[in-house]
FIKE-283593 format. One record per residue (C-alpha): residue in one letter; residue number from 1; x, y negated, z. Coordinates in steps of 0.05 Angstrom, whole numbers, plus 32768, in hexadecimal, padded with zeros to 4 digits. Layout:
REM FIKE-283593
<aa->a | i->NUM | u->X | v->Y | w->Z> $
...
This chain:
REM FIKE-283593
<aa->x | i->1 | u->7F92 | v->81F2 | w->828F> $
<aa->x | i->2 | u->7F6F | v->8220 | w->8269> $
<aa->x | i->3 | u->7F4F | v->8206 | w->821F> $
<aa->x | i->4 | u->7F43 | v->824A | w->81FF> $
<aa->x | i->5 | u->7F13 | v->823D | w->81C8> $
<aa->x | i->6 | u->7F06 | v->81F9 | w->81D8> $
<aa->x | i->7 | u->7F07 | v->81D0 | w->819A> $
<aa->x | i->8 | u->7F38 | v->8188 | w->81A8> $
<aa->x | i->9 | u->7F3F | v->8150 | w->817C> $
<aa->x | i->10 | u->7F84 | v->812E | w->8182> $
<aa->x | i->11 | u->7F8A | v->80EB | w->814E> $
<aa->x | i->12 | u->7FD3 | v->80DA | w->814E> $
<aa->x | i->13 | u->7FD9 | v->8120 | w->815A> $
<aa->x | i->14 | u->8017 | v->8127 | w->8126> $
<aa->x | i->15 | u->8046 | v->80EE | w->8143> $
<aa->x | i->16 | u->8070 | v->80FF | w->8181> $
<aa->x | i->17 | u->8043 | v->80F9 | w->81BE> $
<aa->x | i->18 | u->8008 | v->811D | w->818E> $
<aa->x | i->19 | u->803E | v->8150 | w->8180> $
<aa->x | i->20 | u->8050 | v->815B | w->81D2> $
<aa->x | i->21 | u->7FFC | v->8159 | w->81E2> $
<aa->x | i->22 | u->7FED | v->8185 | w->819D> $
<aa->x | i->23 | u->802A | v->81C1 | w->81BB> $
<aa->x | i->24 | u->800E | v->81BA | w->820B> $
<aa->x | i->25 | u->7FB8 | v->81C9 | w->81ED> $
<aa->x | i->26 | u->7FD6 | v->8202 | w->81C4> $
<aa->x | i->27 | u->8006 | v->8221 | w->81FE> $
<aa->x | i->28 | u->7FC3 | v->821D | w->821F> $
<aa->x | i->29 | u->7F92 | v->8239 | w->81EA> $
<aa->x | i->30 | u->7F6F | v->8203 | w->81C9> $
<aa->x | i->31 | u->7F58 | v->81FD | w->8186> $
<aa->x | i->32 | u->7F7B | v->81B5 | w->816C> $
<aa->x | i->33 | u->7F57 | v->8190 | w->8133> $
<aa->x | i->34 | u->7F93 | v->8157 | w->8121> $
<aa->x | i->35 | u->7F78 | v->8119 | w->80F3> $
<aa->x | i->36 | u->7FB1 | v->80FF | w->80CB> $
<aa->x | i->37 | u->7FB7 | v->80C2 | w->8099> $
<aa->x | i->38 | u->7FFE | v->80C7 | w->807D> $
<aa->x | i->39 | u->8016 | v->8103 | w->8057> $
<aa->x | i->40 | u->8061 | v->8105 | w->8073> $
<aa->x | i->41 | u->803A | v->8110 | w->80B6> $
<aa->x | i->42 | u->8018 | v->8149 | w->80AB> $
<aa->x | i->43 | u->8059 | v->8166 | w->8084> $
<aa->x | i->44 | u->808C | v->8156 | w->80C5> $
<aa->x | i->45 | u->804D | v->816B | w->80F7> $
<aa->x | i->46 | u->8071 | v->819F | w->8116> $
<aa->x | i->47 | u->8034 | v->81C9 | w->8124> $
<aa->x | i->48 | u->801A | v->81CB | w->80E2> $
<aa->x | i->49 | u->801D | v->821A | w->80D4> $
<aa->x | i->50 | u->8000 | v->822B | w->8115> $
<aa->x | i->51 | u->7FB6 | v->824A | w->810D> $
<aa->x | i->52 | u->7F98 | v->8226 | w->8145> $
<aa->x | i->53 | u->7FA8 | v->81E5 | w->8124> $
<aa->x | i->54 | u->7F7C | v->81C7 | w->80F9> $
<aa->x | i->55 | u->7F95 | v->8189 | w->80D3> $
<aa->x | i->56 | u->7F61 | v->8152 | w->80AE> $
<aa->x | i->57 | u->7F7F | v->812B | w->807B> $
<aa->x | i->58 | u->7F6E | v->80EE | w->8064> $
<aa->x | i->59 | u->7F57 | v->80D4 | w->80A8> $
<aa->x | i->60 | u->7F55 | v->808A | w->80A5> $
<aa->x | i->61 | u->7F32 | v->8086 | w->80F4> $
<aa->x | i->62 | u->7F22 | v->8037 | w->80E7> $
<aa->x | i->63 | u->7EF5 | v->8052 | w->80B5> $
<aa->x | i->64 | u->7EAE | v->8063 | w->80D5> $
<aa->x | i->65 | u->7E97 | v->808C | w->809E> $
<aa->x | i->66 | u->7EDA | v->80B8 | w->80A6> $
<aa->x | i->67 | u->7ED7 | v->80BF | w->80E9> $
<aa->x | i->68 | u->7E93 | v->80CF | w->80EE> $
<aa->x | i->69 | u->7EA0 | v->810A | w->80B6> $
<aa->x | i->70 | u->7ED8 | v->811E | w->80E4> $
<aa->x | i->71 | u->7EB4 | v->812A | w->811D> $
<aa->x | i->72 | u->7E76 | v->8141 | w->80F7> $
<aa->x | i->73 | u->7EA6 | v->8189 | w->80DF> $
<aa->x | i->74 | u->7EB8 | v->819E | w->812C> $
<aa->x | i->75 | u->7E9C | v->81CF | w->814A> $
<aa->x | i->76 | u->7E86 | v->81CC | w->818A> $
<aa->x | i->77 | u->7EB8 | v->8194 | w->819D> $
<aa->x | i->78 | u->7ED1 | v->819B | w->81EC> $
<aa->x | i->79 | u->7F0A | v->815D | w->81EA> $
<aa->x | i->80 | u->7F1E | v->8126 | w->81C6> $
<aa->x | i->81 | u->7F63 | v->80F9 | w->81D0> $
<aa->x | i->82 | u->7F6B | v->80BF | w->81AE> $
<aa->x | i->83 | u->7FB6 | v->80AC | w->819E> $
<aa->x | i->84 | u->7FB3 | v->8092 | w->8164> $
<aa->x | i->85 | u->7FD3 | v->8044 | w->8164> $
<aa->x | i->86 | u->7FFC | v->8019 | w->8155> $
<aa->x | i->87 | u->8031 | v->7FDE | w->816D> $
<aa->x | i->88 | u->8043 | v->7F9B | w->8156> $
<aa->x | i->89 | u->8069 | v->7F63 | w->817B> $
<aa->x | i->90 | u->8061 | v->7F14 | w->8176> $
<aa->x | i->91 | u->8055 | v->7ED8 | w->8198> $
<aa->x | i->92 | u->8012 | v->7EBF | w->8197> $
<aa->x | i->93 | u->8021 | v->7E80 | w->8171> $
<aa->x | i->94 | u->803E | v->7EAC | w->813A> $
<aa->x | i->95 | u->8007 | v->7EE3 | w->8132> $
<aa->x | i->96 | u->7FD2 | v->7ED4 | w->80FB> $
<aa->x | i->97 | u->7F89 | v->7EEA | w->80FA> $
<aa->x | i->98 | u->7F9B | v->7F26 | w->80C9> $
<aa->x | i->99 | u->7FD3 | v->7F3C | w->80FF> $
<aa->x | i->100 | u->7FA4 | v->7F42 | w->813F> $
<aa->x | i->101 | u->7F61 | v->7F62 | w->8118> $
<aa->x | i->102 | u->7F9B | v->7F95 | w->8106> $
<aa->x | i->103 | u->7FAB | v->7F9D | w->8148> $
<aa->x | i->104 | u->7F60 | v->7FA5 | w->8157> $
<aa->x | i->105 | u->7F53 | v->7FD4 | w->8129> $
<aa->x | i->106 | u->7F90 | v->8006 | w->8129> $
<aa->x | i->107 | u->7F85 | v->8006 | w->817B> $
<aa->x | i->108 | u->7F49 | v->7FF7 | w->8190> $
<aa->x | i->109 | u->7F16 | v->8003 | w->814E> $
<aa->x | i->110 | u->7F2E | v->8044 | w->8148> $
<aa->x | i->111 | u->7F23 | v->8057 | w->8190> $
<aa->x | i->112 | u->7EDF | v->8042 | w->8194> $
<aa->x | i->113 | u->7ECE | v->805E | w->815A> $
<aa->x | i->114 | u->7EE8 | v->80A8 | w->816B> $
<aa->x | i->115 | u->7ECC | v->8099 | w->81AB> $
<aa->x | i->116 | u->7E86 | v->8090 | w->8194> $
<aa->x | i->117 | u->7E8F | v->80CE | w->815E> $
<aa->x | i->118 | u->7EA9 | v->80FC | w->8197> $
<aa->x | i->119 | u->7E71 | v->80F2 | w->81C5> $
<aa->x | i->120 | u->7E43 | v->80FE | w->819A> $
<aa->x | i->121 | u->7E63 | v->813C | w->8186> $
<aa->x | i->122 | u->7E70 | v->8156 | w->81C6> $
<aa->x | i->123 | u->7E21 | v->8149 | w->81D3> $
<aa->x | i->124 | u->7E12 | v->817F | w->819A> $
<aa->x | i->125 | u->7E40 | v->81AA | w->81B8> $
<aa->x | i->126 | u->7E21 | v->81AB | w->81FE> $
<aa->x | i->127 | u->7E43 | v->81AF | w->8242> $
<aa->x | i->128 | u->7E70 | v->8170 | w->824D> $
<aa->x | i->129 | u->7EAF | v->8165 | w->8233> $
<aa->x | i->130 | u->7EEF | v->8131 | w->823B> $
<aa->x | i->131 | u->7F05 | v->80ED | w->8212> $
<aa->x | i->132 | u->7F4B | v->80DB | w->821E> $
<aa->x | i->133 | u->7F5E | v->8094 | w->8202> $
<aa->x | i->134 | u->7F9F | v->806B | w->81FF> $
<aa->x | i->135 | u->7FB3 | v->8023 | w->821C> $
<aa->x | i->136 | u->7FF7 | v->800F | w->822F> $
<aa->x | i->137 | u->800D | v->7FF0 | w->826D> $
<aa->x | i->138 | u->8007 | v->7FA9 | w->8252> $
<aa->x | i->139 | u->7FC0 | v->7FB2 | w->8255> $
<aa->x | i->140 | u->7FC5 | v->7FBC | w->82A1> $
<aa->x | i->141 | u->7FFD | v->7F8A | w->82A6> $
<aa->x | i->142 | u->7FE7 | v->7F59 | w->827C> $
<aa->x | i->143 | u->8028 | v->7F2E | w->8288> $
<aa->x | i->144 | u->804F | v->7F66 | w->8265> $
<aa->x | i->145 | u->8025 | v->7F4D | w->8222> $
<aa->x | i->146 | u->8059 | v->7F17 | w->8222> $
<aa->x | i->147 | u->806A | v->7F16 | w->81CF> $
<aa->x | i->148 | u->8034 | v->7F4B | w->81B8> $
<aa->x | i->149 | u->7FF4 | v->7F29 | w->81D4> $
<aa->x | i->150 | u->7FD0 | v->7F46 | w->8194> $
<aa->x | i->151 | u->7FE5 | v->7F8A | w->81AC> $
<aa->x | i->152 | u->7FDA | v->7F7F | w->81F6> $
<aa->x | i->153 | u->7F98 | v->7F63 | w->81ED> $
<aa->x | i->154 | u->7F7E | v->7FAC | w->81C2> $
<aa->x | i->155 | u->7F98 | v->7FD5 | w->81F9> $
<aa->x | i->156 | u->7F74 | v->7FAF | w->8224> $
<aa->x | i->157 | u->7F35 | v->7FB9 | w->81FE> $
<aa->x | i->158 | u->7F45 | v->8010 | w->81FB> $
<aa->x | i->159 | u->7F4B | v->7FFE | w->8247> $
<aa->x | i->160 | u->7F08 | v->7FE1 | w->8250> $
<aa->x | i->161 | u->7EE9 | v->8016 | w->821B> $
<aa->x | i->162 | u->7EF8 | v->8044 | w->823B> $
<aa->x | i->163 | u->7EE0 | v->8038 | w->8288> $
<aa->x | i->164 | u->7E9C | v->8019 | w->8266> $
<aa->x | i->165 | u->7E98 | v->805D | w->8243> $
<aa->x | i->166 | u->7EA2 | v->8087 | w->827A> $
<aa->x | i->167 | u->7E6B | v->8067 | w->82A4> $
<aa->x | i->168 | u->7E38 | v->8072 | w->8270> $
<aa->x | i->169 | u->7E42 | v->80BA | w->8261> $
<aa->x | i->170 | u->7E60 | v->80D8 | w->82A1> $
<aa->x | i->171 | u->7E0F | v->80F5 | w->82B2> $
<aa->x | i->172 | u->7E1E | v->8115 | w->8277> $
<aa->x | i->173 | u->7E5C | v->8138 | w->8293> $
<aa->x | i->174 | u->7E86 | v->811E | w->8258> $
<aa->x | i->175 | u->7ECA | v->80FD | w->827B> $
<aa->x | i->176 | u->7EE7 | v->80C2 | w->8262> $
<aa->x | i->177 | u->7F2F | v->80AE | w->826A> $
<aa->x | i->178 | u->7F6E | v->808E | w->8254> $
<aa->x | i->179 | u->7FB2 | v->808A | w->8264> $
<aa->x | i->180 | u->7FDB | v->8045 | w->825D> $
<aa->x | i->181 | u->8022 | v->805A | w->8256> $
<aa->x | i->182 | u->8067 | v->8031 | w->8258> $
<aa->x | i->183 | u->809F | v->802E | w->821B> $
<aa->x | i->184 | u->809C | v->807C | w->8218> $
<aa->x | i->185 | u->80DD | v->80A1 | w->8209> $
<aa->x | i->186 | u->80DF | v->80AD | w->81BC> $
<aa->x | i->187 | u->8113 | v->80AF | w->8183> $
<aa->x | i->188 | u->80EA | v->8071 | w->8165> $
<aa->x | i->189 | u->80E7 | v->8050 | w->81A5> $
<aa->x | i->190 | u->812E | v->805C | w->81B0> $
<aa->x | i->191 | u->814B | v->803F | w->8163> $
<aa->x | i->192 | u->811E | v->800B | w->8174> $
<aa->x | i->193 | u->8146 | v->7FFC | w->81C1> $
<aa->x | i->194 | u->8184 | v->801A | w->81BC> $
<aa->x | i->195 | u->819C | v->7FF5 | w->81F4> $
<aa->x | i->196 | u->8165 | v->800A | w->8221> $
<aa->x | i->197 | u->816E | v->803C | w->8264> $
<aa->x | i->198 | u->8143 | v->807A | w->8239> $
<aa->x | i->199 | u->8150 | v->809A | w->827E> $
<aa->x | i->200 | u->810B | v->806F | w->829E> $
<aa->x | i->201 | u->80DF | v->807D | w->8264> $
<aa->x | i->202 | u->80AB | v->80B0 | w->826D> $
<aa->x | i->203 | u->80BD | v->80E8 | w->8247> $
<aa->x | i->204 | u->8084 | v->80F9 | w->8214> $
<aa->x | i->205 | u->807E | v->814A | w->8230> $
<aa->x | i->206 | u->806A | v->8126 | w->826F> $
<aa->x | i->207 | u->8031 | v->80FA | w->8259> $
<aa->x | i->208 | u->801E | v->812C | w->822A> $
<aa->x | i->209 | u->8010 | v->8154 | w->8269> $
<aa->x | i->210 | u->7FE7 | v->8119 | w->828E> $
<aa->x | i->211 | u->7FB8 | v->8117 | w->8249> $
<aa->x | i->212 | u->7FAD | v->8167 | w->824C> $
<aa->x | i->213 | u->7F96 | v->8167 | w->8291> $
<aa->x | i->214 | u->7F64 | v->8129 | w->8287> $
<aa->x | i->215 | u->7F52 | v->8152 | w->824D> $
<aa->x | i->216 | u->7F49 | v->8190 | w->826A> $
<aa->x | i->217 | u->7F0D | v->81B3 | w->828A> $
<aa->x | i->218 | u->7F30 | v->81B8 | w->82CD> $
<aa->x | i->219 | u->7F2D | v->8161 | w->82CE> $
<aa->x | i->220 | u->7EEB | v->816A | w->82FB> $
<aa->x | i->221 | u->7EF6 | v->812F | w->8326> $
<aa->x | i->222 | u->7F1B | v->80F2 | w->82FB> $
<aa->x | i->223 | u->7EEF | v->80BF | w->82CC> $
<aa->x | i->224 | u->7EEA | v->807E | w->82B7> $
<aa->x | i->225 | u->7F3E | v->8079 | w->82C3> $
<aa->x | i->226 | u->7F7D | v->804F | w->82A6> $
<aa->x | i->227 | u->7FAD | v->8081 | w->82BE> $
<aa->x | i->228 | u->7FF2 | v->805A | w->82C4> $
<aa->x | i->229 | u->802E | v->8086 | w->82A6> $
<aa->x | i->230 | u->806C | v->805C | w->82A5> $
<aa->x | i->231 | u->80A0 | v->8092 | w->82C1> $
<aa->x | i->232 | u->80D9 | v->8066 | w->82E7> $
<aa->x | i->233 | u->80D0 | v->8026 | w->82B3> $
């Protein structure tokens, strides 16, 4: 994959599948712009020093007027990857309006709303580019929603996003994809499940490296796809 001097977005880019996805772009010459929202973030992000890193503070990405500012400062933006998200777990019965519209907004607001910023930046830029989203297998397996409905039901809507996305600017040669992992194999996920076999989880190196190549400029073929990546769970 080669990204030299292609300017890539990454939101999430500081927790640890942005971390995995921020190290592949650099190993293969990109120039990473990395929104973050929380200080301790940016202060852990282990890429922080490096000089083809570029991290934006403040980035509250359910905010239009942020994100549109974002987007506005890049230069000649080639790829954008959306993993910023977030998870929460109850029954239906038990979740309130307040609970689902958060949902909504951390997953699928955001999304769309980098989404809309990105293609219009990669239009001034010229020449195509690649949006890479995230859903989560419950979105593809809607049964697996059992208990986080809310949650299911946002990934769902990245899901649909992004193929209706995809259709309407692949003339354009601007790709649009996402990926829709499993329980991925992280020290968070792992506190959370200690019991669990970590062994099936995909390891977040490996997605990392399914995002880069949708990302990259070598991804001539593939739009419009929910890309399953749930290892051997």
């Amino acid at each position: 994959m080669d990204f030299r001097d292609r300017h890539v977005v990454i939101t999430g880019g500081t927790g640890a599948l942005g971390t995995a996805v921020v190290a592949e772009l650099l190993a293969n010459g990109a120039i990473c712009h990395v929104p973050y929202y929380i200080d301790q973030e940016e202060q852990n992000f282990a890429h922080r020093a490096h000089p083809r890193v570029k991290l934006i503070g403040g980035a509250n990405l359910a905010s239009q007027t942020v994100v549109t500012r974002l987007y506005d400062g890049i230069p000649k933006l080639w790829a954008s990857i959306h993993l910023a998200g977030g998870f929460a777990a109850s029954p239906v019965a038990d979740t309130d309006e307040a609970e689902l519209m958060g949902m909504i907004r951390t997953n699928l607001v955001t999304s769309f709303l980098c989404c809309a910023a990105a293609v219009r930046a990669i239009r001034r830029g010229g020449g195509g580019g690649r949006i890479v989203n995230v859903s989560a297998r419950p979105a593809l397996m809607p049964h697996l929603g059992a208990g986080s409905a809310a949650y299911a039901a946002s990934k769902a809507g990245v899901a649909s996003l992004t193929q209706s996305l995809a259709g309407e600017v692949l003339a354009e040669n601007i790709f649009v994809n996402a990926i829709a992992p499993s329980i991925m194999d992280t020290e968070a996920n792992r506190r959370a499940m200690p019991k669990a076999d970590f062994t099936t989880w995909p390891k977040v190196a490996e997605v990392a490296s399914v995002i880069c190549q949708l990302a990259s400029p070598e991804n001539r073929l593939t739009s419009g796809a929910i890309i399953p990546v749930y290892g051997r769970a």
